[in-house]
C-alpha positions in Angstrom: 63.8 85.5 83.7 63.7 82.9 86.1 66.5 82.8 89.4 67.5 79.7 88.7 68.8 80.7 85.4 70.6 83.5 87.1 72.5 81.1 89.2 73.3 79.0 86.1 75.2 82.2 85.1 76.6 82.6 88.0 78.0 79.1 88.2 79.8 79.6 85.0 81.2 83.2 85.8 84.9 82.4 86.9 85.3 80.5 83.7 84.2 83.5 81.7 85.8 85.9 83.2 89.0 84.4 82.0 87.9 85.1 78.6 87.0 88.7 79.3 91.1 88.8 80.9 91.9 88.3 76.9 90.9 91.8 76.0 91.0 93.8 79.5 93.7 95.6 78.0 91.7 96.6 75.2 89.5 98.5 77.7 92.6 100.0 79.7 92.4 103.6 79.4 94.9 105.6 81.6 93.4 108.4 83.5 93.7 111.8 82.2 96.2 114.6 83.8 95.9 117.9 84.2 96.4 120.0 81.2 99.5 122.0 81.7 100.1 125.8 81.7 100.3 127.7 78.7 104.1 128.8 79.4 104.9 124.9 79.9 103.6 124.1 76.5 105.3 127.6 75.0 108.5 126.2 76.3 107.4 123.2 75.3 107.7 124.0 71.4 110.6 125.7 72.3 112.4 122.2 72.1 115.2 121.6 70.1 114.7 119.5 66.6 118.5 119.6 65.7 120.1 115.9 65.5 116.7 114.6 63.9 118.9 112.9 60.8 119.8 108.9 61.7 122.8 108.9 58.9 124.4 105.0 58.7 126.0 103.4 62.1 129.8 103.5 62.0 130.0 100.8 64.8 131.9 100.2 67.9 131.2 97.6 69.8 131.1 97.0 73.7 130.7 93.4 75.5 130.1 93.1 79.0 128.9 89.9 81.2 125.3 91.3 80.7 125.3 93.1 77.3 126.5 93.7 74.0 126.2 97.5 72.9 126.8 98.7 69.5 127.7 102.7 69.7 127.7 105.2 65.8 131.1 106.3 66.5 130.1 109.7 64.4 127.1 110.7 66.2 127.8 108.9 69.8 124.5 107.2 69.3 123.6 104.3 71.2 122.2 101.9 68.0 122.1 98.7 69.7 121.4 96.6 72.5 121.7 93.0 73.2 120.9 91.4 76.9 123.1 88.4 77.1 121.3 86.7 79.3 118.0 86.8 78.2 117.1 84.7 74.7 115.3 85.6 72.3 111.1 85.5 72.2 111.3 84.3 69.2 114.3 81.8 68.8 115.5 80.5 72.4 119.4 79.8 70.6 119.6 83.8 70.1 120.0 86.5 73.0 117.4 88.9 73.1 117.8 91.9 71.2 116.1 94.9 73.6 117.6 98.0 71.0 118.4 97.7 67.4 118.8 100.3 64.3 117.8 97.6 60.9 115.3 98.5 58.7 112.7 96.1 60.5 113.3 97.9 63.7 114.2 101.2 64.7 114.8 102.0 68.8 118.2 103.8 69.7 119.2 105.8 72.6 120.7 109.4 72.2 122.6 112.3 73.8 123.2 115.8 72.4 124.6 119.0 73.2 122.6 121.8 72.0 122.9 126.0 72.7 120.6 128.2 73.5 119.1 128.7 70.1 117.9 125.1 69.8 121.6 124.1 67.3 122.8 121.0 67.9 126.1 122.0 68.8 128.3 119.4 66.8 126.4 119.4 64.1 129.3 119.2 61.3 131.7 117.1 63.3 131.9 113.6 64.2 133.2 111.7 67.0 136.4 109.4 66.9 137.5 106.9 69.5 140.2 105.0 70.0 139.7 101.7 68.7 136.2 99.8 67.5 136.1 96.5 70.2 136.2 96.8 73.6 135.2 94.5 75.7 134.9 94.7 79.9 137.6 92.6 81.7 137.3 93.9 85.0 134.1 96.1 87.3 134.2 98.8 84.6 134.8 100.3 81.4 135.0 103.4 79.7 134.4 104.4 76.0 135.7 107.4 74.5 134.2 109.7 71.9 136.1 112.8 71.1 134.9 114.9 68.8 137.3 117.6 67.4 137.6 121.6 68.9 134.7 123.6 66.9 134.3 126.9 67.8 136.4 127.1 70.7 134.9 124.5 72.1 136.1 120.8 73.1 133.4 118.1 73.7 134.2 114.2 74.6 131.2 111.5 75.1 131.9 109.1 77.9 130.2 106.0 77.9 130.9 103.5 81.4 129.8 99.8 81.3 129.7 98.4 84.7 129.8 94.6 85.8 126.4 92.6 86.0 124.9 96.1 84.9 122.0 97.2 82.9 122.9 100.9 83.9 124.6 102.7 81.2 126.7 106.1 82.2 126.9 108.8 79.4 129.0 111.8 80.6 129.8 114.8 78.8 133.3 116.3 78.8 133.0 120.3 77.8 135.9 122.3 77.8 135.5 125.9 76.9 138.6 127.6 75.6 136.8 130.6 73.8 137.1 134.1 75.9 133.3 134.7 76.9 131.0 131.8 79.0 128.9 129.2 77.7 125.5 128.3 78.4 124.4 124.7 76.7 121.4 122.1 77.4 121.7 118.6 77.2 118.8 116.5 75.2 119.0 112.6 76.0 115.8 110.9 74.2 114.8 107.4 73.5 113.6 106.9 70.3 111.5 103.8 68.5 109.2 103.0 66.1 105.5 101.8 66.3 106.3 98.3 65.7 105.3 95.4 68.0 108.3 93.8 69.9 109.4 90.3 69.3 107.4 87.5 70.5 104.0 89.6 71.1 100.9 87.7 71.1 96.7 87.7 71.2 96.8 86.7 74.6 100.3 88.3 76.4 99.6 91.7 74.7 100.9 94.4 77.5 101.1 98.4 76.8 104.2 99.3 74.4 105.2 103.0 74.3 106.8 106.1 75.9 106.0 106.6 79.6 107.5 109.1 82.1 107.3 109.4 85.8 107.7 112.8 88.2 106.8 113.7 91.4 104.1 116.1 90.1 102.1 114.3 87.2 103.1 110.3 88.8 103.5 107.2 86.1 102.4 108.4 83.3 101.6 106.5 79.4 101.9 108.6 76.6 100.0 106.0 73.8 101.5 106.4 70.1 97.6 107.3 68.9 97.9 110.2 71.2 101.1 111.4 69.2 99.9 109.9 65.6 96.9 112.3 67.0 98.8 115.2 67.6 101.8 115.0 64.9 98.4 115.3 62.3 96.8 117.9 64.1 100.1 120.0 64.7 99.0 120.4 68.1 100.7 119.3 71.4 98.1 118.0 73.6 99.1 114.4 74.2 98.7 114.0 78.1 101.8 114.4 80.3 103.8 116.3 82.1 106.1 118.6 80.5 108.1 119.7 83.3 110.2 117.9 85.8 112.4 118.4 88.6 113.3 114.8 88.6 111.6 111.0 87.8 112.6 109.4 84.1 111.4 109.0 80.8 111.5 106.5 77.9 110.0 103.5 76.4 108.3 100.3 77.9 107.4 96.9 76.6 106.9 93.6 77.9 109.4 92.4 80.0 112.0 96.0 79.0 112.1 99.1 79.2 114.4 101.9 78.4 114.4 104.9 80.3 116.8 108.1 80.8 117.0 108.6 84.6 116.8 112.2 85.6 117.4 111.6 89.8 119.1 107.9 90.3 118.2 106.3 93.6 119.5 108.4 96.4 121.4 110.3 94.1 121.0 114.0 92.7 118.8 115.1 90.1 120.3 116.0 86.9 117.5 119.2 86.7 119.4 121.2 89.8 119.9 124.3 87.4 116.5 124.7 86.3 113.4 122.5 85.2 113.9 119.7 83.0 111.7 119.9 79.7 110.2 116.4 78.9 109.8 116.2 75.6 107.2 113.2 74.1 106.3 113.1 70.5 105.9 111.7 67.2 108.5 113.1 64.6 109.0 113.6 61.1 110.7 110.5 59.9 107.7 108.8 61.7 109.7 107.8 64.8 108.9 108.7 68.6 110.7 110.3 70.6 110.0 110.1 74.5 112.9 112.5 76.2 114.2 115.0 78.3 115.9 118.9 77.7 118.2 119.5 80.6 119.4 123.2 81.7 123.0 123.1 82.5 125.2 124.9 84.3 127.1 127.7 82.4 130.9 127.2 81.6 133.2 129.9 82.2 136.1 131.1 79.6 138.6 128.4 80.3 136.9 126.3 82.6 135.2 122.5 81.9 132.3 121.0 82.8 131.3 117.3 83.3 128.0 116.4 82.7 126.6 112.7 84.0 123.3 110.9 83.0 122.4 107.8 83.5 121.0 105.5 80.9 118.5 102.3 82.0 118.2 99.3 79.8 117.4 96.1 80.7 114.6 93.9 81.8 112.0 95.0 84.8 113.5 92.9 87.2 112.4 94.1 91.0 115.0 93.7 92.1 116.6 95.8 89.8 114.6 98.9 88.9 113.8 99.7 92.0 117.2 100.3 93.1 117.5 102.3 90.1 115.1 104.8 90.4 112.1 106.3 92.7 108.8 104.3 91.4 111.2 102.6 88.3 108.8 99.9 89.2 105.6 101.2 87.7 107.0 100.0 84.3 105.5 96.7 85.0 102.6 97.1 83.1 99.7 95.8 85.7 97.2 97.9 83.9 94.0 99.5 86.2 95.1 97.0 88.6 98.2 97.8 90.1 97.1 98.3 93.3 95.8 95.0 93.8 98.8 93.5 91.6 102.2 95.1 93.6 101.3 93.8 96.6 101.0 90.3 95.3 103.6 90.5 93.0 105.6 92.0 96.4 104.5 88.4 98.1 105.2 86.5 95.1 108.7 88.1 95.2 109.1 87.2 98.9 108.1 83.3 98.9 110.8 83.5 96.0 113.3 84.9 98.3 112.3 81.5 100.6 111.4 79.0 98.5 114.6 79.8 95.3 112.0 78.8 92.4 109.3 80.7 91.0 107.5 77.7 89.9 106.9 76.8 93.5 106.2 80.2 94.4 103.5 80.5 92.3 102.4 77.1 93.9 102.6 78.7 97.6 100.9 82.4 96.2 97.9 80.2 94.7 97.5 78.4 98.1 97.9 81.6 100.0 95.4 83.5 98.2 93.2 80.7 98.3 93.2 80.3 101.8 92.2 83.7 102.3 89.1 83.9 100.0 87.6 81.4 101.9 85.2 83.1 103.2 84.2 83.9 100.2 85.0 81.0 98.4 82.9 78.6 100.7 79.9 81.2 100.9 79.5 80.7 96.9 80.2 77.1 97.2 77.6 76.4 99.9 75.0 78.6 97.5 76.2 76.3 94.6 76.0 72.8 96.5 72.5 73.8 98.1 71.5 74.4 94.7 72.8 71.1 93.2 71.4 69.3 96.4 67.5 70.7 95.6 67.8 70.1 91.6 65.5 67.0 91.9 63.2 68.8 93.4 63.1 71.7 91.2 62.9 69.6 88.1 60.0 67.7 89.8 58.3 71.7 90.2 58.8 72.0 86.0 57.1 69.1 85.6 54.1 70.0 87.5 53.9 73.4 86.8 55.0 73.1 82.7 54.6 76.2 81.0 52.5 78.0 83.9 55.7 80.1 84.1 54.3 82.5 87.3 53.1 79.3 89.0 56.3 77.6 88.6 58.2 81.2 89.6 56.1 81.3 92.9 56.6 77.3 93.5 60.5 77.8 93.3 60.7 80.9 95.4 59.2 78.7 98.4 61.0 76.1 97.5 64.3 78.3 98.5 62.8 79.9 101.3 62.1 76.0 103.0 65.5 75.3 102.5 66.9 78.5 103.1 68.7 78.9 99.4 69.4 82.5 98.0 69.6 81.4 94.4 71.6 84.6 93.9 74.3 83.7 96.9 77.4 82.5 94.8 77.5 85.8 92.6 78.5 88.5 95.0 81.3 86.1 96.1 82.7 85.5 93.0 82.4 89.6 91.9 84.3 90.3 95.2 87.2 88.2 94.0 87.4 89.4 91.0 89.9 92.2 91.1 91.7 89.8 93.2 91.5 87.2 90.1 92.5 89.9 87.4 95.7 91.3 89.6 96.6 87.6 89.9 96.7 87.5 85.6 98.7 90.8 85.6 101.5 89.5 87.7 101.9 86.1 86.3 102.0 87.9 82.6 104.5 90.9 83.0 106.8 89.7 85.5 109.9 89.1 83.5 111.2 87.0 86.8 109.5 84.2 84.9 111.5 83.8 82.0 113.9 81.5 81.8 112.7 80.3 85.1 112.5 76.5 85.3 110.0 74.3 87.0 109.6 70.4 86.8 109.8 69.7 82.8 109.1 73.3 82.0 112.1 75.1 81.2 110.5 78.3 80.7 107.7 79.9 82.9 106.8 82.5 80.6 106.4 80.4 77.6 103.8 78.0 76.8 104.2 74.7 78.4 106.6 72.7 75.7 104.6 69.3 76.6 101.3 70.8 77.2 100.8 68.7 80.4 99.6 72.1 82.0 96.8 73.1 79.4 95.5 69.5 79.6 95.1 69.2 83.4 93.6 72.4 82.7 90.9 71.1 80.8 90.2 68.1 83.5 90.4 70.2 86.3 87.7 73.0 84.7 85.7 69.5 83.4 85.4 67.9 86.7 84.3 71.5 88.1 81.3 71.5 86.2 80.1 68.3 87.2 80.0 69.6 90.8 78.9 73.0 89.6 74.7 72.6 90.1 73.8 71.2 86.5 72.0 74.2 83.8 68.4 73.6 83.7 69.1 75.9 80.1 70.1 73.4 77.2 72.1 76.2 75.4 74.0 76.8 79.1 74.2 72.9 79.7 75.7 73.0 76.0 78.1 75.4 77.2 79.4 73.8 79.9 80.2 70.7 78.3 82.1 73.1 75.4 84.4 75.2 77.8 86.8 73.3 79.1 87.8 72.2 75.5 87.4 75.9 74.5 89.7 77.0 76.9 92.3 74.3 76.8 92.8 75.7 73.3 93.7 79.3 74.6 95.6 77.7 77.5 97.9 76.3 74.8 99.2 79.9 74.3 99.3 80.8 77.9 102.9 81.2 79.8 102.9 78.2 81.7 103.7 80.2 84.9 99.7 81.3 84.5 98.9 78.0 83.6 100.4 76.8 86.8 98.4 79.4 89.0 95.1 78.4 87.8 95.5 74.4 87.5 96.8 74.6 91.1 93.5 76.9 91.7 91.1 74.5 89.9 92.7 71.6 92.4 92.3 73.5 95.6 88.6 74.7 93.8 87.9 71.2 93.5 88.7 69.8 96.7 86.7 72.5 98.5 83.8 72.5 96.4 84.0 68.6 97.2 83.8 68.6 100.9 81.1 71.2 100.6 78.9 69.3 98.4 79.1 66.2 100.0 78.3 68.1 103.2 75.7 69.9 102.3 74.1 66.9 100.4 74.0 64.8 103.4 72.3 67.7 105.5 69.4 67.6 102.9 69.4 63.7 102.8 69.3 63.7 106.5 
């Protein structure tokens, strides 16, 4: 295969590497922990399966400035979750709905009392509170479940709403009035179904599922075919950690996530009397469960106990989560490239803090980032111009040499020595930005920071742009690069290159126009350089 084609590859690689971004998450695989010890996994099955029955929601309903929660007053359940102020993926008019209990859509939040035997300690009674509305007037409120005296024993569910809050407070209220002490555990799980959230696309598809984080085993993704593996094997060998001494665990989609907070930031860890049990896995009634058994203190004859977790659900704002938790920020699903993709997500963040819009921000990262590939850059634009520049001559060498294809081989490699072209020169260049390129493509797509956020006519930075001005400079912009690209001496590549900006104006029509933005400000800046460099190096050779 001739060099010449190589470069014709080459030339063409940053456009088809956006392609290949389209299903990098198909190839995403999360690296593997540690199995555990066999007395983690004993204790493991040891896990309680009382409260697995979802009878019908008895509603009571709690409005804040930032939410609208729908609590079972029998079980205490949290059945439902709407963020006021974010809309809908799929109808702008509506508020997003993050937790929900329809048939459609299953993903609730719970909290349970259980002994030492694994029994769900209220199983035949039912909360009651107070009244069915409530709605927060001033920086907090309170909910009260109170569930009547069984057994000697007194149990109220508290749950606190705070002002501009996605934090949700669930306390436990035990008072033991029988004669002898009580030892209980607390269980708080997430659970959901399979189902792809709202809005979900070919080309914005990010990991949905449980995930966990602890000191010992780090972020880790627990994928649902790891469970569906494991519920029809009867075995427990999904990947994670089972023990914890703090961290979180729940459930994370695009843009939300769910999590039950075992140490808050700065605060105490919830697992002081003992390890905490996480507790990932695919149930029964075909829902998952991603949660956390929690040793408490025992309660002596007489005496009561309050019991405080703290319940995250929300979007995966920055700003937010990482106040929330240690490392709450790994939910932004960056894929294998996160350690490219925080730090320019942490710049991105911080010309926001400057500038006030992300729109521009993205503007400012693009020219950033640009200025400091140019090394690179320019080295695989200089290969690229010399290479347009001697084209004449090389098509003159074909002609000469016609299907002598060793002849012709031998007359283009002195050809490139005289002018001191490495036909290969723009392809280590381009693989060296690469990572750079993909991390870029993770940050535009899961930062939630983007939605809702305006720019010029767009209203909407993570949603395609409504005019399609963006897609179609697109198109020009990746157009007038390949006529200064050097020109395929391959008909089929020439073809190609003539094809791809219409191919991938198409797929840009689907793209959030915050990722639109990046790369039609890239493809300007590309332009411009590639430019000056041709016209530069083409009067060197004319000189």
């Amino acid at each position: 295969m001739e060099s010449n084609n190589e470069l014709k590859r080459t030339a063409v690689f940053a456009i088809i590497a956006i392609l290949t971004l389209m299903v990098w998450n198909y190839f995403n695989p999360q690296p593997q922990q540690p199995e555990q010890a066999a007395a983690q996994a004993q204790q493991q099955a040891a896990a309680p399966v009382a409260g697995n029955d979802l009878p019908p929601t008895k509603p009571i309903t709690v409005s804040t400035d930032t939410l609208k929660a729908v609590i079972d007053e029998n079980s205490g359940d949290l059945r439902g979750l709407d963020l006021l102020k974010h809309n809908s993926a799929v109808d702008a008019s509506k508020t997003f709905t993050l937790l929900s209990d329809n048939n459609e859509h299953k993903y609730l939040v719970q909290s349970l009392l259980i002994d030492q035997k694994g029994n769900y300690l209220l199983q035949d009674s039912s909360f009651k509170a107070s009244q069915n509305n409530y709605t927060l007037n001033g920086d907090t409120l309170e909910v009260r479940l109170s569930a009547p005296e069984t057994n000697g024993v007194q149990v109220d569910k508290v749950y606190t709403f705070r002002k501009g809050s996605y934090l949700i407070d669930v306390r436990f209220d035990i008072t033991n009035h029988t004669d002898a002490p009580l030892k209980l555990d607390g269980v708080y799980r997430v659970l959901r179904d399979n189902s792809t959230p709202e809005g979900s696309g070919y080309f914005n598809q990010t990991y949905v599922g449980p995930v966990a984080y602890t000191p010992d085993g780090n972020f880790q993704k627990v994928p649902f075919k790891d469970l569906d593996d494991d519920f029809e094997s009867k075995r427990d060998r999904a990947d994670y950690q089972r023990t914890a001494t703090s961290g979180w665990v729940g459930f994370t989609q695009h843009y939300f996530t769910t999590v039950w907070v075992l140490q808050p930031k700065d605060g105490n860890s919830i697992c002081q009397n003992g390890n905490c049990l996480l507790d990932i896995k695919r149930r029964s009634d075909n829902l998952y469960s991603a949660g956390v058994r929690v040793p408490l203190p025992a309660i002596a004859a007489g005496q009561k106990l309050s019991v405080p977790a703290e319940l995250y659900a929300g979007p995966q704002e920055y700003a937010v989560i990482s106040k929330v938790a240690d490392r709450l920020e790994l939910v932004k699903d960056y894929g294998r490239t996160h350690v490219v993709a925080a730090p320019l997500f942490g710049l991105l963040n911080w010309l926001h803090s400057l500038i006030g819009n992300w729109g521009w921000s993205i503007v400012l990262l693009t020219i950033i980032v640009k200025t400091l590939l140019l090394p690179l850059t320019n080295a695989s634009y200089r290969s690229m111009a010399k290479m347009r520049a001697v084209a004449p001559k090389l098509e003159m060498l074909k002609k000469q040499h016609g299907d002598d294809r060793m002849a012709l081989q031998q007359a283009m490699m002195k050809m490139y020595k005289d002018e001191k072209i490495n036909p290969l020169g723009g392809c280590l260049p381009m693989l060296l930005q690469f990572p750079v390129f993909i991390g870029l493509y993770w940050v535009l797509l899961a930062s939630v920071e983007l939605r809702q956020a305006s720019w010029g006519w767009v209203s909407d930075l993570a949603r395609p742009d409504p005019l399609y001005i963006l897609p179609i400079l697109m198109a020009l912009t990746m157009y007038i690069q390949t006529k200064l690209s050097p020109p395929p001496s391959d008909p089929m590549q020439a073809k190609m290159m003539k094809i791809m900006p219409l191919a991938f104006s198409v797929m840009f029509f689907f793209f959030p126009a915050g990722l639109v933005l990046y790369y039609v400000v890239n493809n300007l800046l590309s332009m411009g350089q590639q430019w000056l460099i041709n016209r530069k190096i083409n009067g060197a050779v004319k000189s």
